[in-house]
C-alpha positions in Angstrom: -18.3 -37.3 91.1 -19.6 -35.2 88.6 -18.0 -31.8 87.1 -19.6 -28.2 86.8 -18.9 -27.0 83.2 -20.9 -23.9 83.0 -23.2 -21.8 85.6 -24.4 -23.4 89.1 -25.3 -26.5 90.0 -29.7 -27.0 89.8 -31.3 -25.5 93.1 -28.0 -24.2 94.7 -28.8 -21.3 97.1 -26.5 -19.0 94.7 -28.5 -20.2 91.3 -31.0 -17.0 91.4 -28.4 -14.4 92.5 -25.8 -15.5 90.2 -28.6 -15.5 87.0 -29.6 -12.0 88.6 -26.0 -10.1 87.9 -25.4 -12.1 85.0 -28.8 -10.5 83.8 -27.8 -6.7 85.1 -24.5 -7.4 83.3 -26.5 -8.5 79.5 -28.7 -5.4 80.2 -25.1 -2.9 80.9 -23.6 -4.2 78.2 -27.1 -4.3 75.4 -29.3 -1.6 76.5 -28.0 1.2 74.0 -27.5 -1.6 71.1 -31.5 -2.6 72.1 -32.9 0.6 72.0 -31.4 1.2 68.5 -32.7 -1.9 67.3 -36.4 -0.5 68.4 -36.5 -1.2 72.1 -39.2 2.0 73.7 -39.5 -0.4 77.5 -37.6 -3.5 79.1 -39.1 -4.8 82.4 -37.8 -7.8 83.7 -38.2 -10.3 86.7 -35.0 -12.9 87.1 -34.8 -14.5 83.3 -38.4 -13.3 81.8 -38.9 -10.0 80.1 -41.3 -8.3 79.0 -40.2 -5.9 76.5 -42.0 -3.1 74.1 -41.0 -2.5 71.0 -41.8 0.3 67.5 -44.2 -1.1 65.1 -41.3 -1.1 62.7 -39.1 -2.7 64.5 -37.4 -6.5 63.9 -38.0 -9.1 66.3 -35.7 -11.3 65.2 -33.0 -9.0 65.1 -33.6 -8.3 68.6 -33.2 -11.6 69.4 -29.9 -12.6 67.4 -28.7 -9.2 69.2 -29.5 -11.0 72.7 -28.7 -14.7 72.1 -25.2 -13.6 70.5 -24.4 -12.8 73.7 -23.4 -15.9 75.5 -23.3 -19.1 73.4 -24.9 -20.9 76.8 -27.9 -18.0 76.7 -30.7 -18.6 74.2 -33.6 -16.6 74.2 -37.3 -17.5 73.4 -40.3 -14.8 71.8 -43.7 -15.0 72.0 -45.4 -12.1 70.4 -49.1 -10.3 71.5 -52.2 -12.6 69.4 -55.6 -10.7 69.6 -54.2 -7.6 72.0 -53.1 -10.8 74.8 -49.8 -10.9 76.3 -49.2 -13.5 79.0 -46.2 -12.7 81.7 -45.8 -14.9 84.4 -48.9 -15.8 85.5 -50.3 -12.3 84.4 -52.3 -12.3 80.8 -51.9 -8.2 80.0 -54.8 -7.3 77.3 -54.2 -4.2 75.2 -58.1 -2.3 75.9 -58.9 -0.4 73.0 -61.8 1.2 74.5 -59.8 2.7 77.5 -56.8 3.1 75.8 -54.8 1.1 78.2 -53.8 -2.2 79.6 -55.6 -4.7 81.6 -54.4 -7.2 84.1 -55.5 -10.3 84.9 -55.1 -13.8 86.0 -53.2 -16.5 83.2 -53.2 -20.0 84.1 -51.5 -22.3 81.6 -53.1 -25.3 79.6 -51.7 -27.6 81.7 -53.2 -26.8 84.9 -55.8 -29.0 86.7 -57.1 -26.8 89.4 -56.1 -30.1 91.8 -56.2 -28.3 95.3 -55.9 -30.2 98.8 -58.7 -31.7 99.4 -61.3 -30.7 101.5 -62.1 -34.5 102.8 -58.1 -34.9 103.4 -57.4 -35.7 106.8 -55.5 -32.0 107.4 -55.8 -29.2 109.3 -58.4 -26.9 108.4 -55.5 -24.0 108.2 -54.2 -25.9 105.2 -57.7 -25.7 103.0 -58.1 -22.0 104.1 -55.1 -21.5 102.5 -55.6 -23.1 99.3 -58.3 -20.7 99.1 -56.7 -17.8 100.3 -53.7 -17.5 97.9 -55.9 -17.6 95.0 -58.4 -14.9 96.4 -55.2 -13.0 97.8 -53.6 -13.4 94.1 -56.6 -12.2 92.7 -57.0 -9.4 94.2 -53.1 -7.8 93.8 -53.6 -8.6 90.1 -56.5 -8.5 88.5 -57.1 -4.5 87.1 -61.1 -4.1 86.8 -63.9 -5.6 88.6 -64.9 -7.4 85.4 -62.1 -9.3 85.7 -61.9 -9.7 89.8 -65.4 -11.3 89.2 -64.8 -13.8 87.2 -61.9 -15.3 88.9 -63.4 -15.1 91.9 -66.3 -17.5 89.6 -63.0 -19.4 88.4 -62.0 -19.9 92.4 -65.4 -20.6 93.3 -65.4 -23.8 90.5 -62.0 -24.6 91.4 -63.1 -25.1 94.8 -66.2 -26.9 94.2 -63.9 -29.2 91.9 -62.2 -30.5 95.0 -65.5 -30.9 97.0 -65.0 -27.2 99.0 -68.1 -26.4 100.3 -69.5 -23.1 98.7 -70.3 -21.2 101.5 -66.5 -21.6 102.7 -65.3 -20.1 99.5 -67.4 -17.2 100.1 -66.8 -16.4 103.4 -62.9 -16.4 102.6 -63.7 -14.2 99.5 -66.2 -11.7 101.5 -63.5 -11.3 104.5 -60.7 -10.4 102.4 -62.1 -8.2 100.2 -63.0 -6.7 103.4 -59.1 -6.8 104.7 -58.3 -5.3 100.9 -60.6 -2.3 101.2 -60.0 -1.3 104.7 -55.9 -1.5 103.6 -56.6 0.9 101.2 -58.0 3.0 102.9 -56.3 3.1 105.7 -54.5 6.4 106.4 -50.4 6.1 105.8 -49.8 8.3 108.9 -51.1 5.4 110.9 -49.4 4.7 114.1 -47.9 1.5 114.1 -47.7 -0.3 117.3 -45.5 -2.9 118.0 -45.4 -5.8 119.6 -43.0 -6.3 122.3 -44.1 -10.1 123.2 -41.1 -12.9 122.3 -42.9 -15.0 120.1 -42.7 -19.0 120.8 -43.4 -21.4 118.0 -45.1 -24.6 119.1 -45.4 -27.4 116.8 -48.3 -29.6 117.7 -49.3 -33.3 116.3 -52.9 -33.0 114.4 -55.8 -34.7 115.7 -58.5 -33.1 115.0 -61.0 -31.6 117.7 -58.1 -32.9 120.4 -55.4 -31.0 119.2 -57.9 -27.4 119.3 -58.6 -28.3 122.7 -55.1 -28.9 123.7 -54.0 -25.6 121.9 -56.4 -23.6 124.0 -55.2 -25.3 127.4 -51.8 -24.4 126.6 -52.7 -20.7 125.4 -55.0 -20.6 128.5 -52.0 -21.5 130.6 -49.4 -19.1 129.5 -51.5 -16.0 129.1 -51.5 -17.0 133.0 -48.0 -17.3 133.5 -46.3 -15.8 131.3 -48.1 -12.9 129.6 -45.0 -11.8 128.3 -45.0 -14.7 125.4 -46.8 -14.8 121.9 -46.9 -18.8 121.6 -47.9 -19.4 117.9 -49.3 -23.0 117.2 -49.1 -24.8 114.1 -50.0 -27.9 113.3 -48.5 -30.8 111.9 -50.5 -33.8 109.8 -50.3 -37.2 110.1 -48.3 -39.1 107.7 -49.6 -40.3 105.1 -50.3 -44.5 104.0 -48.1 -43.8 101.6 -45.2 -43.8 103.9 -45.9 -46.9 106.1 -45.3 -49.0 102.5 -42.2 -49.2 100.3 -42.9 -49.4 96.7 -39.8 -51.7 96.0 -38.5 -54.8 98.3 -35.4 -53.9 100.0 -32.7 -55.1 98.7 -30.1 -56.7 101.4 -26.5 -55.1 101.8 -24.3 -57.3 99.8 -26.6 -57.9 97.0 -26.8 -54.5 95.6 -24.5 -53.2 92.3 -23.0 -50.4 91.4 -21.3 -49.4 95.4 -18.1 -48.7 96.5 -17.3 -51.6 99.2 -14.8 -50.7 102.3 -13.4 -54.1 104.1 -11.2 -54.2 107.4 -9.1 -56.4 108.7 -9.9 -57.5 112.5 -6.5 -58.4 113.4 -4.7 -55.3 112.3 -6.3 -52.1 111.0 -5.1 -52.3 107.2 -8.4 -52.3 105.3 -9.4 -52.4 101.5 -11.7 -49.5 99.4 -13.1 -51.3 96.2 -15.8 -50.1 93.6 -17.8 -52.6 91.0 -20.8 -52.6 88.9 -21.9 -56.1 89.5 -23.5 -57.4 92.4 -20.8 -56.7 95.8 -21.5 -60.3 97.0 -20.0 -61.6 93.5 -17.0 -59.1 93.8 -16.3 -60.4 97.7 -16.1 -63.5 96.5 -13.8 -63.1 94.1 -11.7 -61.6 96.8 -11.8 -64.7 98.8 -14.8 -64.1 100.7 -16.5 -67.5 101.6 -19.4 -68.2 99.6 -21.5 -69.0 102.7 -20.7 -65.9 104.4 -24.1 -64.7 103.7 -25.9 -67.3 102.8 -28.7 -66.7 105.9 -29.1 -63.2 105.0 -30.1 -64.4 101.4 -32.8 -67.4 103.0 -34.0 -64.1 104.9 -34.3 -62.0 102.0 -36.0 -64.4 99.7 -38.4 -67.3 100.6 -38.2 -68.5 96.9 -34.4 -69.3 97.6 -33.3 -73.1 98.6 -32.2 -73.2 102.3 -28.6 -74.1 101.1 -28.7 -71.5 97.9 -25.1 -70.1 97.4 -23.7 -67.2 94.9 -24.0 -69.7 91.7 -28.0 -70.8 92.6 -29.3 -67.5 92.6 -31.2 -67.5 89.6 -33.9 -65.6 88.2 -36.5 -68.8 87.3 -36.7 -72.4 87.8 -35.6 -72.9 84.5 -32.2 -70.7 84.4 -31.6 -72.4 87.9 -31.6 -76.0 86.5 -29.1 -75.1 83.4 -26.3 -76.9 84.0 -23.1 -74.3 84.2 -19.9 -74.8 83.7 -17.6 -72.5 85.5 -13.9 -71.8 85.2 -12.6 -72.8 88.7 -9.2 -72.2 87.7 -10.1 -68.3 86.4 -11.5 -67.7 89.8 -9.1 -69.4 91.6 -6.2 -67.3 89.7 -8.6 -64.0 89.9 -9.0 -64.7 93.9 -5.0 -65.7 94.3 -3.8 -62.0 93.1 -6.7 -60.3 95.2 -4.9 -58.1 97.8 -6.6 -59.2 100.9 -5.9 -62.8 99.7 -2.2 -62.2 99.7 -2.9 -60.0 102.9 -4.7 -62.9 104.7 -2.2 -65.7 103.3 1.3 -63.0 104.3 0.1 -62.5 107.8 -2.7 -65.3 108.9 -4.9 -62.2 109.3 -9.1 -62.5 108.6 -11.2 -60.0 106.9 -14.6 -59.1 108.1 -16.1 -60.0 105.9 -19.7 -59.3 107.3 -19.4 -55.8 108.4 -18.1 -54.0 105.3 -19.1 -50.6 104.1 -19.9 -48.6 101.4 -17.8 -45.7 101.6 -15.7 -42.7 99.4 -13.3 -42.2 101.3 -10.0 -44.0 99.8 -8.3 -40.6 99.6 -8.9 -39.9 103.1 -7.8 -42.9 105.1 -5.4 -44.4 102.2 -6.1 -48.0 103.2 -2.6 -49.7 102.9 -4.3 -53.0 100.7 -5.1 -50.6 97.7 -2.6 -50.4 95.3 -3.8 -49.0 92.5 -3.5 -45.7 92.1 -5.4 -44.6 88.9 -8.3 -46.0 87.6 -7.2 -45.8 83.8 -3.5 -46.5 83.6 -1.3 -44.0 82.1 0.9 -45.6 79.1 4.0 -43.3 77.9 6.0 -44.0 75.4 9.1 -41.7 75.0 10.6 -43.2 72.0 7.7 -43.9 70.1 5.3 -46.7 69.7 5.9 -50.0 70.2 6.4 -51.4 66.4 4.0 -54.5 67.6 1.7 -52.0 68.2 1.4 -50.4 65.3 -1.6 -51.2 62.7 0.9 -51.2 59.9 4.3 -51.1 61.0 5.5 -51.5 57.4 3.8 -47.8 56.3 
């Protein structure tokens, strides 16, 4: 359980909203202070601004004015170098010739063009699109042809990179910069015509040349039967290897740490909620759990283990296993006498079940009658002062 001390938990829904009127609210409250300190325009998308300022103005004013805001808010600056700003993924360059701004695409250092490959065992709607964003995002940002030509050059390398064949970058890039030019010019007063069809969404398992033949069959059917629906198909990949192999061995139930245990009792319903950081086998144990209760789950979950291994032989090498240990039976046997479900078993004759307990949070919810403790720290109040044998130097 874990506390929210400022702002909104990472990826909640709320997160971008929340930063939004937080944002209106600095720019309410700093606008006229800002534009005093030199501020001429302020444009800014969520939590990234980009600002215009006078030639004598002082940046880092500006800034101490916005980070003394809210001690949790800290702004950062990065200031035009050789007439190049970069916003987003937008590089603005100041043109001195045309007395005006360019746009084009910014990519940062750490980029490495990796795309889905085009020998990947996916539908082929999923490499068209790797292509299509970038042309798409090319076109919507880059300013002059100069500029729309050599990223489509930087798409077309990008592509190649990740074994795209050339003439399917091309054919992307020639179609929409057709789509782009007939948009604009495309007349606004345009009738639009709608679509009264329902539209369907069918998801359908990718198998290559099989699943474009069974897509037709099924469109082929229903413009029959029922012209009335648009069925749109998508398709879904195989998993990957990946997911048929687990990178760790699973570890069995009662040999994992840090868990919160739940234990019933199967003659009566009292029950016990428990937490520990060690192994849960060790702490079942030391609540009087016999120490073969899962001893064949252990000869399942290690062939290394001797068929008649117990809690006390599972050691990590042959070595550690041969040490000779000596062990405290009568500190176990006093730590297992004041367990709960020991006195609970040895009051009423009951038995635990031992192999069918649970992780679980919920002790405030079903307030199992076999827990007694009621704070995890205890709470020590002394009214009249402090003990005088607990005092460093009583004497003083």
């Amino acid at each position: 359980m874990y506390v929210q001390h400022n702002g909104v938990a990472m990826g909640a829904p709320l997160a971008p909203v929340i930063a939004d009127i937080f944002m209106s609210h600095l720019e309410t409250t700093l606008m006229d202070k800002l534009t005093q300190s030199g501020v001429c325009e302020w444009y800014r998308y969520v939590d990234d601004t980009f600002v215009f300022i006078n030639k004598d103005a002082n940046v880092d004013n500006i800034l101490s004015i916005l980070n003394e805001f809210h001690p949790s808010i800290k702004f950062t600056r990065k200031i035009e170098d050789n007439d190049k700003l970069e916003f987003l993924d937008v590089q603005v360059i100041r043109s001195s010739e045309q007395q005006c701004f360019e746009t084009t695409i910014y990519r940062k250092p750490t980029f490495t063009g990796l795309l889905t490959s085009w020998n990947s065992y996916v539908p082929i709607q999923y490499k068209k699109a790797s292509i299509v964003s970038m042309v798409n995002r090319a076109l919507n940002i880059c300013s002059t042809y100069k500029h729309l030509e050599d990223e489509f050059n930087e798409i077309r390398r990008i592509g190649l990179l990740n074994n795209y064949p050339l003439s399917f970058i091309d054919t992307i890039i020639g179609i929409k910069l057709s789509q782009h030019r007939n948009k604009t010019f495309t007349k606004i007063d345009t009738p639009i015509i709608e679509n009264d069809k329902k539209k369907i969404y069918v998801e359908i398992p990718f198998i290559q040349s099989s699943t474009i033949g069974l897509k037709n069959k099924i469109k082929h059917l229903t413009n029959k039967s029922r012209p009335d629906l648009d069925i749109q198909f998508f398709f879904k990949p195989p998993s990957s290897t990946q997911a048929f192999f687990q990178n760790k061995d699973p570890i069995v139930k009662h040999m994992k740490s840090d868990v919160v245990y739940y234990v019933k009792c199967n003659d009566c319903t009292h029950s016990y909620i428990g937490k520990t950081e060690r192994q849960c086998i060790r702490r079942l144990n030391e609540h009087g759990a016999p120490k073969t209760a899962y001893q064949q789950q252990c000869n399942h979950a290690s062939d290394d283990l001797n068929h008649n291994s117990n809690i006390q032989e599972l050691r990590r090498s042959s070595r550690i296993r041969n040490k000779t240990t000596i062990t405290n039976d009568n500190s176990s046997d006093n730590m297992i006498a004041k367990s709960s479900i020991t006195q609970h078993e040895k009051e009423t004759g009951h038995h635990m079940d031992w192999s069918n307990f649970q992780e679980s949070l919920l002790i405030k919810a079903y307030e199992p009658e076999l827990n007694k403790t009621t704070h995890s720290v205890p709470l020590l109040v002394f009214p009249d002062g402090l003990p005088r044998v607990l005092l460093p130097n009583p004497d003083l």
